[in-house]
C-alpha positions, 0 to 999 in steps of 0.5 A, a space after each residue: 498465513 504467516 506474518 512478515 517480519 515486523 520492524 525492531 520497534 514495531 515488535 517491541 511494542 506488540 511483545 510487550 503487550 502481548 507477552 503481559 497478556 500471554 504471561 497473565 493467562 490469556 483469555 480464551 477465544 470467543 466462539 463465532 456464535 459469541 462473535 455475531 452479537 458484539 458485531 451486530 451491536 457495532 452495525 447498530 451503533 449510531 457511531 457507524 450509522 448502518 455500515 457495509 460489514 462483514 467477518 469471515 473465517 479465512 480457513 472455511 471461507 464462513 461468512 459469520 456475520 455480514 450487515 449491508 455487505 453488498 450495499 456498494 459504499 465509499 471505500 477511501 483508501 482500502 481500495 489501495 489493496 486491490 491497486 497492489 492485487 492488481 499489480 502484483 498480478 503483473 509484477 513479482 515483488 522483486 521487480 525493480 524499476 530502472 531509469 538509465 540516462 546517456 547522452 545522445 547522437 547530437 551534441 547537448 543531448 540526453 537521453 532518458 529511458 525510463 520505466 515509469 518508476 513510481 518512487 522517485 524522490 525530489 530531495 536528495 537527503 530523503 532519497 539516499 535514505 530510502 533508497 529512492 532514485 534521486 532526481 536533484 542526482 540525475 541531473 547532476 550526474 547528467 550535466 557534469 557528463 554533458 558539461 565535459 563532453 562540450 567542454 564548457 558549461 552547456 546552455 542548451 539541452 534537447 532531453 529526449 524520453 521514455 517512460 517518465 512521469 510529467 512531474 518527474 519530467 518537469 522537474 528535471 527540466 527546473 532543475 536544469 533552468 535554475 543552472 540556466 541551461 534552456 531545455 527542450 523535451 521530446 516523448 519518444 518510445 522505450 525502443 526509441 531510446 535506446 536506439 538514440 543512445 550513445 554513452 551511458 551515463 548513469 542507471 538508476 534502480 528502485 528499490 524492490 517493489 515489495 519495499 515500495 507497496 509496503 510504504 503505500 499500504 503503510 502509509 496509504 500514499 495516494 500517488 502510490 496508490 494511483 500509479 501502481 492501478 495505473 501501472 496494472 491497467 497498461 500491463 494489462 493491455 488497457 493503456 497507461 490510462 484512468 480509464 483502465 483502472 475500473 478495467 484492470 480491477 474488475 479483470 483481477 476480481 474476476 481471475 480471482 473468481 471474485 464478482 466485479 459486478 457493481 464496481 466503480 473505480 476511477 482512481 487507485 487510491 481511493 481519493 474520489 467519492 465515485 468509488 464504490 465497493 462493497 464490503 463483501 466484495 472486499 472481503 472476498 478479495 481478501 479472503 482468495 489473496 490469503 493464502 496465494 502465494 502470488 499475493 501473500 505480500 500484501 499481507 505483511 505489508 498492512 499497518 498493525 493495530 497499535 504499531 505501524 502506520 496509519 495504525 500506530 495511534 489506533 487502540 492505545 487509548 480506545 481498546 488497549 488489549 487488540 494492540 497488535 492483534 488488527 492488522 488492517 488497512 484504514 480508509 478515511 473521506 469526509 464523511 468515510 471511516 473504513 477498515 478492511 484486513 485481519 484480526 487475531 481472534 486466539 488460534 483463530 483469524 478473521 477477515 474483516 471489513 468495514 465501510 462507515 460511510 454514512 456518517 456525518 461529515 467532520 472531525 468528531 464523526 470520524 473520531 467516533 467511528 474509529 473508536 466504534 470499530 477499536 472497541 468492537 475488534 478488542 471484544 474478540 481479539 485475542 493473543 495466540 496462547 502458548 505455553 511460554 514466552 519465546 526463548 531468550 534472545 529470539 523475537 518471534 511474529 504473531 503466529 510465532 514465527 522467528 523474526 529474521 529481518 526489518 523491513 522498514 530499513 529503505 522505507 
């Protein structure tokens, strides 16, 4: 499996370490049989109060070592990884999402025909940043067009739309209130507006959705996470509903050869503590993913220990030596501590999962729990031992491959 080029910063950090570990002499990797007692201690620990936990080796597909991993527990935001499955089943990670808006057959009419981009942006600054579709933008581009056309500023507007979100909606129509144009709205198919289309007046495009689910699984973004699941369960013909995202998940896991049975999802980020997931349900998931071409990006996309996203404050103080070496996705709830991705164990990388989801409610628990689980990964993560650093001027990945890009420019 090949790592996804880290941004510039993010390499800097993980080369840094990882060049003083490999320059120093390396520690060997520990065997799987060493491997079991550092995790069954962790599994004991009152810090993790008993968690669904599981490692596998993603070559052999080897469970080496489980503990109640098929008690179903909270999973938090881990379950974000199978939103992007989901999708990414319906979806090539080129895809991007238009919205294209035009005047319409009657006067003071706009047609919206959107595609339910899940990214759009509210503030300008952060849109133009990012890459975003700019709604404060939208709306400009669309009343001067409108203003023009009337010849003089309008005051009343018929928006008629396809396939946008009610915020996103609600939205645009302040924002044409406080310029004191009185709006009314119609839903109307996909079909239907661009039937209803006169002149074009814009098209804006998301960025891909690769650099999108990056972000969500980065930054674990919970309307991310939601609408992506949502998104998946109306590709796959169950309605652009809650309720066809428990489907949808249990359709993936099931295409996936991976069991459904026991499943309980009602959002796609995770947020809800009716959720349920085992650790070996997730493991698995992981473990057919891996090595699919069609799900490979979700990979790259997962913060790294000590370096991105949810990640970036993980390790430094707790277990200093797996910096750069976890590769995961975080879940937290009130009373939740999750982790669920990849560990760099030497020539050898694992699978792993864990679910803390009996610990006492607060702060402080969860503190601990994290750094049970810091601690117990930095026991058996290991660097990739080469017999020299890379060559001068050339920055290579974990597993050695040249870093050719940043993806963290657009978000």
């Amino acid at each position: 499996m090949k790592l996804r080029p880290l941004s510039i910063a993010s390499v800097g950090v993980a080369l840094v370490v990882l060049t003083a570990t490999m320059t120093s002499g390396a520690p060997a990797a520990l065997k799987s049989s060493a491997i079991s007692p550092i995790l069954k201690s962790a599994a004991t620990s009152k810090a993790l109060a008993n968690p669904g936990m599981i490692l596998i080796d993603p070559v052999t597909g080897e469970i080496i070592f489980e503990n109640s991993s098929t008690s179903f527990r909270k999973p938090a935001s881990l379950l974000k990884i199978l939103s992007a499955t989901a999708l990414l089943t319906y979806l090539t990670p080129d895809h991007r999402f238009t919205t294209e808006i035009s005047t319409g057959a009657e006067p003071n009419t706009l047609i919206i025909a959107g595609s339910l981009d899940p990214w759009m942006e509210r503030r300008n600054s952060v849109a133009t940043k990012m890459g975003r579709v700019s709604l404060p933008k939208l709306v400009t581009s669309a009343l001067k067009k409108l203003d023009a056309d009337n010849g003089e500023p309008i005051k009343t507007l018929r928006i008629e739309y396809a396939s946008m979100y009610s915020v996103d909606l609600d939205f645009i129509k302040a924002q044409f209130k406080e310029r004191d144009v009185k709006v009314s709205t119609l839903k109307v198919t996909s079909a239907e507006a661009r039937l209803y289309a006169k002149e074009s007046i814009a098209k804006f495009q998301s960025p891909p959705l690769q650099t999108i689910m990056d972000w969500m699984l980065l930054w674990s973004d919970n309307t991310l996470g939601d609408r992506m699941a949502t998104y998946a369960a109306m590709k796959a013909g169950y309605g652009y509903t809650k309720s066809g995202i428990e489907k949808v998940f249990v359709k993936t896991l099931t295409d996936l050869e991976v069991d459904p049975t026991g499943l309980n999802a009602v959002d796609g980020s995770g947020l809800s503590k009716s959720n349920k997931v085992s650790a070996r349900m997730m493991g698995q998931l992981l473990l057919k993913t891996y090595g699919n071409e069609k799900y490979r990006t979700i990979y790259g996309g997962l913060p790294i220990g000590g370096v991105s996203g949810t990640l970036q404050d993980r390790f430094i103080k707790s277990a200093p030596s797996a910096i750069g070496l976890v590769r995961a996705k975080t879940g937290t709830l009130n009373g939740t501590v999750s982790l669920a991705g990849y560990v760099q164990g030497g020539d050898q990388e694992y699978i792993f999962v864990a679910i803390a989801d009996q610990i006492p409610r607060g702060t402080t628990a969860a503190k601990a729990a994290r750094t049970a689980l810091d601690k117990v990964l930095a026991k058996f993560a290991k660097p990739v031992v080469t017999p020299s650093p890379s060559p001068s001027n050339v920055v290579e990945n974990l597993d050695g491959t040249t870093v050719t890009s940043d993806p963290g420019s657009g978000g």
